[in-house]
C-alpha positions as CSV (number, residue, x, y, z in Angstrom):
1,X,104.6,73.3,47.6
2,X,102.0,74.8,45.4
3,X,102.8,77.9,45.7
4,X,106.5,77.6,45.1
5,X,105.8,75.8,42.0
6,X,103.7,78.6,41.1
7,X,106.6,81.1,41.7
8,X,109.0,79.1,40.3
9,X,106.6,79.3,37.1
10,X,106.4,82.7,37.0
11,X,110.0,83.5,37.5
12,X,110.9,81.4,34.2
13,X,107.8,83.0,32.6
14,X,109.5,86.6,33.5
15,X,113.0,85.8,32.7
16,X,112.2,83.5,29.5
17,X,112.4,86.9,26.9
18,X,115.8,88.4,28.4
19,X,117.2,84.8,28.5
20,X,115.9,84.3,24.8
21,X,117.1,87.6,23.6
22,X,121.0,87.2,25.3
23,X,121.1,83.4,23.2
24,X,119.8,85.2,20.0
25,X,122.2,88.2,20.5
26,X,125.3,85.7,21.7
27,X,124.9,83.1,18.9
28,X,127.0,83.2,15.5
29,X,124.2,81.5,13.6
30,X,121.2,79.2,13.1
31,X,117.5,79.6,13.2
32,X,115.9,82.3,15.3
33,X,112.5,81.6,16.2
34,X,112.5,78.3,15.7
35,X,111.0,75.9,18.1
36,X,112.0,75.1,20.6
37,X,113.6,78.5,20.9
38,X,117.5,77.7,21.2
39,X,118.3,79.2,24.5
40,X,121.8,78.2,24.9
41,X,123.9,80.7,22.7
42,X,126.0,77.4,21.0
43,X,128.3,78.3,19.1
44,X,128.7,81.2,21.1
45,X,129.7,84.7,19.4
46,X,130.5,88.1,20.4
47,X,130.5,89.5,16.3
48,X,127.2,90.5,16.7
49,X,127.9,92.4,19.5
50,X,130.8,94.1,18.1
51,X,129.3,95.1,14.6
52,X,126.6,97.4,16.4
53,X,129.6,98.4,18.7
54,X,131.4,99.6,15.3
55,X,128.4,100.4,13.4
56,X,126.9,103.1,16.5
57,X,127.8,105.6,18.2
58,X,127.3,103.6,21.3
59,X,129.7,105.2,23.8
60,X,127.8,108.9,23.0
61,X,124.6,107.4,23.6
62,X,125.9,105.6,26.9
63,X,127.4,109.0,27.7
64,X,124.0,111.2,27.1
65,X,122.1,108.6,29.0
66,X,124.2,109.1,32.0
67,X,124.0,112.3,32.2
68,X,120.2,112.1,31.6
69,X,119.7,109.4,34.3
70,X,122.0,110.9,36.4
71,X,120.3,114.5,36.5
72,X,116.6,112.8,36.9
73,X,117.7,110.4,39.8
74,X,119.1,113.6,41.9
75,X,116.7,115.8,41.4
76,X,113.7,113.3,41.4
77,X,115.3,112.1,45.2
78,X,115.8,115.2,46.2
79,X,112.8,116.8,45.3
80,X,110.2,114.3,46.7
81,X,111.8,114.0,49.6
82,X,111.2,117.7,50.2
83,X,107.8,117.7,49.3
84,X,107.3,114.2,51.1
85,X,108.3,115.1,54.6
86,X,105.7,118.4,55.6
87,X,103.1,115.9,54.1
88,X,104.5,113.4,56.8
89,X,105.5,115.4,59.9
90,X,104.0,118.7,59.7
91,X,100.7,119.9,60.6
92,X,99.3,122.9,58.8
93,X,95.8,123.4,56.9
94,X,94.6,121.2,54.2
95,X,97.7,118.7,54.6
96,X,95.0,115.6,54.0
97,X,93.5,117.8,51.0
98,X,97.0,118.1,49.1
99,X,97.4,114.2,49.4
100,X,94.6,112.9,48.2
101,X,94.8,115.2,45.2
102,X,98.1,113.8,44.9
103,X,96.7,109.8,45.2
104,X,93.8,111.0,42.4
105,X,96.4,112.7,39.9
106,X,97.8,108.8,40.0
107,X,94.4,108.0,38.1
108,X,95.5,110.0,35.1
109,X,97.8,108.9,32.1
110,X,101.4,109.1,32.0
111,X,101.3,110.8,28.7
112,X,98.6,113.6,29.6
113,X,100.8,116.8,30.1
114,X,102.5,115.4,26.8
115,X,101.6,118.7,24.6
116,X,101.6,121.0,27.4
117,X,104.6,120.4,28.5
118,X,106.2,120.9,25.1
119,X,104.4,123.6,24.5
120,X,105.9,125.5,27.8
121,X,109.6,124.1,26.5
122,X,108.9,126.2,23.1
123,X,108.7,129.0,25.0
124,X,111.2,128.8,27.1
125,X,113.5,127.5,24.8
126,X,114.7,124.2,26.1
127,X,113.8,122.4,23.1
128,X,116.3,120.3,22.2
129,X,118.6,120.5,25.1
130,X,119.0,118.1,28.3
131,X,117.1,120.2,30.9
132,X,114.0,120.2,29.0
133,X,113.9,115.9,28.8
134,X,114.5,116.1,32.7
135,X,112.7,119.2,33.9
136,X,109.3,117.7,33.7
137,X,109.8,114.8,35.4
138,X,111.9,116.0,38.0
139,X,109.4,115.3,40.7
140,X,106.6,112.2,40.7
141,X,103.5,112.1,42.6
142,X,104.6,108.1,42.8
143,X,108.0,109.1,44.9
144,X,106.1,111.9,46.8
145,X,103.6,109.3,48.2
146,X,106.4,106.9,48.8
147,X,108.7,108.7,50.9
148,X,106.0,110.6,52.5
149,X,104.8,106.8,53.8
150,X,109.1,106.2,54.5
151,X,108.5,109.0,56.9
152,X,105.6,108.4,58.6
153,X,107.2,105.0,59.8
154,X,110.0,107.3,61.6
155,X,109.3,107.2,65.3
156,X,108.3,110.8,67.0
157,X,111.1,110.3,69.5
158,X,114.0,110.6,67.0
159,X,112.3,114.4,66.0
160,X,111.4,115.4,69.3
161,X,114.6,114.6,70.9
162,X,116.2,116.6,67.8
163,X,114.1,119.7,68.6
164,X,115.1,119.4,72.1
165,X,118.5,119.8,71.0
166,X,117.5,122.9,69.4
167,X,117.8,121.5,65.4
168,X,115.5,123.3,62.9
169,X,113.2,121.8,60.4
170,X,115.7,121.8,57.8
171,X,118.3,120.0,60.1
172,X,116.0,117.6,61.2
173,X,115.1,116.5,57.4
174,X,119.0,116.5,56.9
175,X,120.5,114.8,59.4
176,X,117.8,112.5,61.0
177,X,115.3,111.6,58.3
178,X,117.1,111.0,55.8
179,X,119.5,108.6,57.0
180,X,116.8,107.0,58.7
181,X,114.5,106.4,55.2
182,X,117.6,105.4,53.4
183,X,116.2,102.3,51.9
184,X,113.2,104.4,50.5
185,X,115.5,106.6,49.3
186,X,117.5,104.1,47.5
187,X,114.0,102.3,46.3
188,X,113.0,105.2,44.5
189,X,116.3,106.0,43.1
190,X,116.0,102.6,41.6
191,X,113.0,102.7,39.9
192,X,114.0,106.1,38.8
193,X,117.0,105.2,37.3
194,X,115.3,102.3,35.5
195,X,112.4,104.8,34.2
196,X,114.6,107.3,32.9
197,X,117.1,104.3,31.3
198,X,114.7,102.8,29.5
199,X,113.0,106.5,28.5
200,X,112.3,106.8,25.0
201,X,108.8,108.8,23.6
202,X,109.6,112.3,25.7
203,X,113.8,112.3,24.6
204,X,112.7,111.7,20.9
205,X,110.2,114.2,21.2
206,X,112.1,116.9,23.0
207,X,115.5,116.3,21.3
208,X,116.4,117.4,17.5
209,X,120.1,116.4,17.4
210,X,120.8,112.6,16.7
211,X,124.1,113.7,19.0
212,X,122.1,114.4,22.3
213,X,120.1,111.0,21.7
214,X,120.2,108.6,24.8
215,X,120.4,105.0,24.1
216,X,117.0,103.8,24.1
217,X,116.5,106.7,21.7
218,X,119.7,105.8,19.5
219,X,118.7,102.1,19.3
220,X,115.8,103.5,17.3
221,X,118.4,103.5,14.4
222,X,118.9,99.7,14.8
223,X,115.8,98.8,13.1
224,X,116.7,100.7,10.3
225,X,120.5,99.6,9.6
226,X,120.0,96.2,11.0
227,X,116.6,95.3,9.8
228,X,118.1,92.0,7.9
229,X,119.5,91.1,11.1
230,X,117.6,90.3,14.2
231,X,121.0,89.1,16.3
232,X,122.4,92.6,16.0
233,X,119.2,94.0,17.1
234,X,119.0,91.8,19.8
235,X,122.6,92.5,20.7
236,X,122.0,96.3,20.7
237,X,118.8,95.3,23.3
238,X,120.9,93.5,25.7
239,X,123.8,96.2,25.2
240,X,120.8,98.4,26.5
241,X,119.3,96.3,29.8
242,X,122.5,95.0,30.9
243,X,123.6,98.2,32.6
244,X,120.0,98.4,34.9
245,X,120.2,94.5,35.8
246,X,123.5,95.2,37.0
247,X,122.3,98.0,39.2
248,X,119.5,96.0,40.4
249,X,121.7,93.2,41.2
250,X,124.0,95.7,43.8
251,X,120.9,97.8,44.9
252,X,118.1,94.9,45.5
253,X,118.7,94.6,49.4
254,X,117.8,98.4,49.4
255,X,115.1,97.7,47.2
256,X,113.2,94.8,49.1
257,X,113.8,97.0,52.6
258,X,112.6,100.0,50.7
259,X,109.2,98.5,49.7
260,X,108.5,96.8,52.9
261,X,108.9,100.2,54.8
262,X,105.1,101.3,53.1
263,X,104.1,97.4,52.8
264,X,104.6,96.9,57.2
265,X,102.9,100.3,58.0
């Protein structure tokens, strides 16, 4: 009973600021940050909503992020599950070597390869353009590490009896892992999808035009044109995380199975 309570508290501590900001963005008027906060949207309004609908180019921005999201969730998939399988099913030299120096690079900060890695977009000219926000994060040590353990859970039998058949390596990553790590597949699609979504420090640094600016980027101008009013702000926020709680929503069976997979091993 205890712990329920305790989970019960923690979900309403989690979920307090995104219920907060929807009443805030959803209500026509009355005190903000008063207490206690007002979290039921009374009388409720959408003319928040539709000034920074009007006011933005919102649709550009939702267009830019898609494309941005949608480039880094294939590539970031598809790449770490190619580096993630010989790590999982292959012997050769130093295999042991190459993941733990994968596991330490974990240790580092995110923002470490920062200058280098705009200095290398100078001079190849990709400043400014969409490959050079998703080029260097095409592949993570996080989903390398996470399929690789999605893989090691596959049963010897299913390869074997492949090879038998006379499959080849590339066939076997194809046809039988891959279906068979699905759910780590979609897990780390997820969390992809919700990284590059909420993105904002390495677009605004890498892109010049206010044109190519994703959302979380293009919200930056929110503060500026709406800084007398914190319900359009708000509105613009949950404009922003609606789209990812919705995916979550339809994806979270994947996502649960997807995490158990290196949780059971």
């Amino acid at each position: 009973m205890v712990r329920y309570a305790g989970l019960v508290a923690l979900a309403v501590f989690t979920t307090f600021p995104l219920v907060w900001l929807a009443a805030v963005a959803l209500r026509a008027r009355g005190p903000v940050f008063g207490f206690p906060p007002a979290l039921w949207p009374w009388p409720p309004s959408l003319v928040h909503v539709a000034t920074v609908w009007q006011t933005m180019p919102l649709p550009r921005f939702f267009a830019n992020t898609l494309v941005l999201v949608g480039a880094g969730v294939v590539l970031q998939v598809t790449l770490c599950a190619m580096a993630a399988y010989p790590l999982a099913r292959m012997e050769f030299p130093g295999r042991r070597l190459i993941t733990g120096l994968l596991l330490a690079t974990l240790m580092l900060p995110g923002h470490i390869g920062l200058i280098v890695n705009f200095v290398t977009l100078l001079r190849l000219r990709l400043v400014d353009t969409y490959a050079g926000v998703v080029l260097p994060g095409a592949v993570s040590v996080f989903g390398i590490l996470l399929l690789r353990q999605a893989f090691l859970a596959v049963p010897a039998d299913l390869e074997d009896a492949a090879r038998l058949d006379g499959a080849s390596e590339w066939t076997i990553w194809r046809r039988v892992m891959l279906p068979v790590v699905r759910p780590a597949l979609a897990t780390l699609a997820l969390f992809e999808f919700v990284a590059h979504w909420n993105a904002f420090l390495w677009p605004l640094v890498v892109l010049k035009s206010p044109e190519k600016y994703p959302l979380a980027v293009g919200l930056l101008y929110l503060s500026g044109l709406f800084a007398h009013s914190t319900r359009a702000v708000a509105a613009g926020a949950v404009l922003m995380t609606l789209p990812v709680v919705v995916v979550f929503l339809f994806t979270q069976r994947y996502f649960v199975r997807g995490l158990l997979v290196g949780a059971l091993r």
